[in-house]
N, C-alpha and C positions, 0 to 999 in steps of 0.2 A: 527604465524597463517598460517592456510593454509588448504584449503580443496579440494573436487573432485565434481564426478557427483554423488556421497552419499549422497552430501551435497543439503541445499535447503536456496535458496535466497526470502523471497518474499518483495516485495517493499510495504513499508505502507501511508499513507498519512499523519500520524502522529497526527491526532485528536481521542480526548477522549472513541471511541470508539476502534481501534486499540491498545491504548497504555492499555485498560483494558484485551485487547485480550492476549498479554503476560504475561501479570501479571497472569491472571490466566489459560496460557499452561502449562503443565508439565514440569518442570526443566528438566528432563533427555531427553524431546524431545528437548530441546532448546540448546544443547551440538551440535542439527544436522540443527541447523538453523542460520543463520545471516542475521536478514530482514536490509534491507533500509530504515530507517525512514526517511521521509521528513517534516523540520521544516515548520508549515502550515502558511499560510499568515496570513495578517490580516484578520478577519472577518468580511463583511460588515455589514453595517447596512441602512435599506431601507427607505430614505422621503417617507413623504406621496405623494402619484401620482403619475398615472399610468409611465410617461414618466420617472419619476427620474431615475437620475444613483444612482448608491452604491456610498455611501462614506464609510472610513473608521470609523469600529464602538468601534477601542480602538485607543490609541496614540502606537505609540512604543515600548514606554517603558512598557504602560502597558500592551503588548501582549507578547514581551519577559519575563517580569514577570513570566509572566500565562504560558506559555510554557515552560520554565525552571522548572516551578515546578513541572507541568505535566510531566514531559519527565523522572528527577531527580527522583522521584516516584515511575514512573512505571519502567525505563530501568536500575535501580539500580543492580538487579538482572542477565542481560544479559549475557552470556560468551563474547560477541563479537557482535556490531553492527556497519551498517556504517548510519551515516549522510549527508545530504545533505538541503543546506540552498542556494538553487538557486531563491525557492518564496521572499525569504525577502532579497535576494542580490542589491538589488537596494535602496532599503529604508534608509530613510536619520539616521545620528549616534546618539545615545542615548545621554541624558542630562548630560552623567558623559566622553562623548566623546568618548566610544568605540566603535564598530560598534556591531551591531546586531549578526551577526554569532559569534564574539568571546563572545560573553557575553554567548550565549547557549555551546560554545566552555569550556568556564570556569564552569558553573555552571552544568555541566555534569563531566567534571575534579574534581572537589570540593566534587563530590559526587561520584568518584572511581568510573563514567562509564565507561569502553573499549571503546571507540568511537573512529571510524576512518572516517578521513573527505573525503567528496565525490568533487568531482570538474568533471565538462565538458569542453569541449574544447573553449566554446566560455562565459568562464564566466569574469567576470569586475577583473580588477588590485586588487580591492580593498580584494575580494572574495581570489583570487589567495593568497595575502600576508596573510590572516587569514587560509589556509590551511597549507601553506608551517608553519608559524607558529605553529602549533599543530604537523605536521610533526616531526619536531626540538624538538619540548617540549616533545610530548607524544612517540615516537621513535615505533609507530603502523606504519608508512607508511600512504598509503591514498588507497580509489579507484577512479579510473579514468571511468566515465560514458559519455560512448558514445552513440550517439542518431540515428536515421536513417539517415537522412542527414547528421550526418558525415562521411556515410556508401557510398556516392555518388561518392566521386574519391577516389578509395583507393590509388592510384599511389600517393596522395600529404599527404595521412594520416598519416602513418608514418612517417614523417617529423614534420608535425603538434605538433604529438604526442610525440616527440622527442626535439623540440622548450618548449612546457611546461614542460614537465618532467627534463630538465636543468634551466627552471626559481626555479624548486621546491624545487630543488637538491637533486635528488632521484632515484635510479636507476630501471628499469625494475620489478626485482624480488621482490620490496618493494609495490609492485600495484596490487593492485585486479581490472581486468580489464570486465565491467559489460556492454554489448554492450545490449542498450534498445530500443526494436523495438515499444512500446509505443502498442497503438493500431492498428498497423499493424502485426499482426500475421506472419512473414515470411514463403511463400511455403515450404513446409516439403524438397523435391526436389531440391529448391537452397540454403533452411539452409547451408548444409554441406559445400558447394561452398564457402559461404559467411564467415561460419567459417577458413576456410584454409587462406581465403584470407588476414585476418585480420596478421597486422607486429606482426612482435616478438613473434609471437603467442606462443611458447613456453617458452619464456623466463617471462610472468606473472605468480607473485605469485598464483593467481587462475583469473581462466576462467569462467564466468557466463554470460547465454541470457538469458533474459526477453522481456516477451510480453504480454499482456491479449486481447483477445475474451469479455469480458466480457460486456454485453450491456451497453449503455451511460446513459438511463434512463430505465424504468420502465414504457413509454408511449407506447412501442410496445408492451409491454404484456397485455393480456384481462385481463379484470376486473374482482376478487372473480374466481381467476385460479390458476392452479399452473402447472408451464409451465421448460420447458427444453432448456439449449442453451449449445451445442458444446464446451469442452474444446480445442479449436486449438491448443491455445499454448500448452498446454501437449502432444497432438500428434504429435506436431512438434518436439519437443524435445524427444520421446520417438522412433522416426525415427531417429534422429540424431544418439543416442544413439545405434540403433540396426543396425548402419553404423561402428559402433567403428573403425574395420579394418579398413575401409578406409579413414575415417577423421582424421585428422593429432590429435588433442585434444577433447574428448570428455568435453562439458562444464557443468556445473552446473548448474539446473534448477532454472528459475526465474519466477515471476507472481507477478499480483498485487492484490493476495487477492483473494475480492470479491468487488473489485475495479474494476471500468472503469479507464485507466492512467492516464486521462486530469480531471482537478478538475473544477467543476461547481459549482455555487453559487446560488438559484435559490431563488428569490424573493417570499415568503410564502403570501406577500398580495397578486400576482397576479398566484399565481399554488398553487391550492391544491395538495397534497401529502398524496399516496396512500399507508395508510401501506402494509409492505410486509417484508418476512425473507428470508432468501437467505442461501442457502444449497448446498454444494458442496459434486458430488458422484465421481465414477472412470471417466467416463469422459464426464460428463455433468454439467453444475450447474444446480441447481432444486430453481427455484424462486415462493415463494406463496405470489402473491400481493391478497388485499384486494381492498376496495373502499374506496376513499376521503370522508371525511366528511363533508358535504356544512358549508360554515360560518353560524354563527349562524346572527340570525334576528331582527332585533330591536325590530319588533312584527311580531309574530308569533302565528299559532296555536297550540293546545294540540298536533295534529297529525303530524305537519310537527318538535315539540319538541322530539315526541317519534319516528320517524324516522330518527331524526339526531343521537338524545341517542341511537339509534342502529348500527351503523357507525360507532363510539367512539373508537378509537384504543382500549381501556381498553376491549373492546366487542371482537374487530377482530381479537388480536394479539392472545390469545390463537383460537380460530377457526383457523387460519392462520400454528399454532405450530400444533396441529390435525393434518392435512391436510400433515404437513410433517412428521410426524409419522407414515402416515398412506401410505405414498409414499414407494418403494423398495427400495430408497437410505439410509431409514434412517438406520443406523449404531447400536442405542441403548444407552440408557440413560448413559452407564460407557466409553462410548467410548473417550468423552472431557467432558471440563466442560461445554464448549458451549454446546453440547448435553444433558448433564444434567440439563442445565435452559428450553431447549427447552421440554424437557420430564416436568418439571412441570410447567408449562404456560400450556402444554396441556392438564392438571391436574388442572390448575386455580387455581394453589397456589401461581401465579405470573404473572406479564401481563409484567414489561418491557418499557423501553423509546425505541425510532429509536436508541439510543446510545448503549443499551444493546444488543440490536439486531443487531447491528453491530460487538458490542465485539463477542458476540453468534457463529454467521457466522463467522468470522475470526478465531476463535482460533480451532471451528471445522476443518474450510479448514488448519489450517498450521497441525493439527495432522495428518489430512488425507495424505495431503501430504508427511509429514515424514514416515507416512506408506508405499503407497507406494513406494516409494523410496527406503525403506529400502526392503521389499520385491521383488522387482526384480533381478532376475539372476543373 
């Protein structure tokens, strides 16, 4: 394995609507891509009242289940992906005694995935042994995902770096080294600084930064809008890039989609959720939220019936699909397959789950991206 800044990294969250995203990109663009999949937590589930916490809403076992099968599924197909199982590294061992990551370890194995295991510097013993293991077994190597904070003293990091990679027993040029600025977009200005600075820097099998821009929710955008926010991180990296001469390694572009980094859980008794599709152009994302739909009412009127019934995602998401067709970003119905659900929704020959719409969005942005990429100088 091994790639360049040709190449595009995007990191996924690894729920049902991501993993339908590759299933249905184009193969030939997926030769130019190696996303990050992250094995997702568990999913809560909400007591009644207002103050509850989440508890968990499967056992263990039966969330590794469900995501083995999901993952088996869809990443069947993959040239090449990396994994990372730092949500569920904590989580107690399954009734048959393995631990959680090696079970998605085996049942991605079992099913002829390319999987290579991700680890950070500050993950549990426990984490560490199930990498190093697939290491040994599967003879992929691993990648090593660095965070910002461990970007704070570089004087100790290569040490650091150097202490794991002998528990692993794995040398430099076996590591795809993926340094994740999460939601802090690095200054275009000190990017390059920050790349130089990083050990061994030439001696990784591949070099990849990620970062996303990408808003936390969808409360800052006006309602029944469709509204525009800043790709940073592409222009940070498309600076780095047009530094080449003077940066020691140009890196490989990373991003989180059409993700915000940090994963949020949001309680549906107490926020409504505003449909909306999410569209990514050359360097802006283009967001069309709609309007929440108020819960409905024990008793109600005819009128306050027929203005909820007008609300109904079923009603907004094609208005919403319109609206991005009718925007300069949009591309044209042959462009993905995202694109082509989005051309008939706006057509209402289809309306779509939030999950579809995420598939939608994602698999748009990873061709778009492959595009450009592939089109630059």
């Amino acid at each position: 394995m091994g790639f360049d800044h040709s190449h595009y990294v995007p990191i996924l969250k690894g729920k049902q609507g991501e993993l339908n995203a590759l299933q249905s990109t184009d193969p030939k663009l997926l030769t130019k891509v190696t996303p990050l999949v992250e094995i997702p937590p568990i999913p809560p589930a909400w007591p009644e009242g207002e103050n509850q916490k989440p508890v968990p809403g499967k056992t263990i076992d039966e969330h590794i289940k469900s995501v083995a099968k999901a993952f088996t599924k869809a990443l069947k197909g993959m040239p090449a992906l990396f994994v990372d199982g730092f949500y569920i590294e904590l989580e107690d061992e399954l009734e048959n005694g393995s631990s959680p990551v090696d079970a998605i370890f085996n049942a991605l194995r079992s099913a002829s995935v390319p999987f290579i295991p991700t680890i950070g510097l500050d993950r549990v013993e426990d984490y560490a042994d199930s990498v190093k293991v697939a290491i040994e077994t599967d003879k992929r190597g691993c990648c090593l995902r660095l965070v910002e904070s461990d970007l704070e003293s570089l004087s100790e990091l290569g040490g650091q770096i150097d202490g794991l990679l002998k528990i692993l027993g794995i040398p430099h040029d076996q590591v795809d080294l993926l340094v994740d600025f999460g939601p802090k977009v690095p200054q275009k200005s000190a990017l390059p600084f920050q790349i130089d600075a990083l050990p061994a820097l030439e001696a990784w099998r591949t070099l990849t930064v990620a970062s996303s821009s990408f808003p936390a929710s969808m409360m800052g955008l006006k309602t029944n809008s469709i509204e525009e926010r800043e790709r940073e991180e592409w222009l940070a990296w498309l600076f780095v890039r047009s530094k080449k001469k003077a940066v020691k390694r140009v890196p490989t572009f990373g991003d989180y989609a059409i993700n915000h980094p940090i994963l949020t859980e949001i309680n549906p008794k107490l926020m409504l959720m505003s449909p909306n599709i999410r569209y990514t152009d050359s360097v802006n994302f283009v967001i069309a939220k709609g309007q929440a739909q108020p819960r409905k009412k024990k008793k109600q009127t005819p009128e306050e019936a027929a203005a909820r019934a007008k609300l109904a995602p079923t009603v907004q998401y094609p208005i919403l699909a319109a609206k991005i067709k009718a925007h300069p970003a949009w591309k044209g119905p042959r462009f993905s397959a995202g694109d082509h659900f989005i051309d008939r929704c706006a057509r209402k020959e289809c309306v779509g789950s939030s999950t579809d719409w995420r598939a939608a969005g994602t698999c748009h942005h990873i061709a778009l991206v492959v595009q450009q990429i592939a089109s630059l100088p």
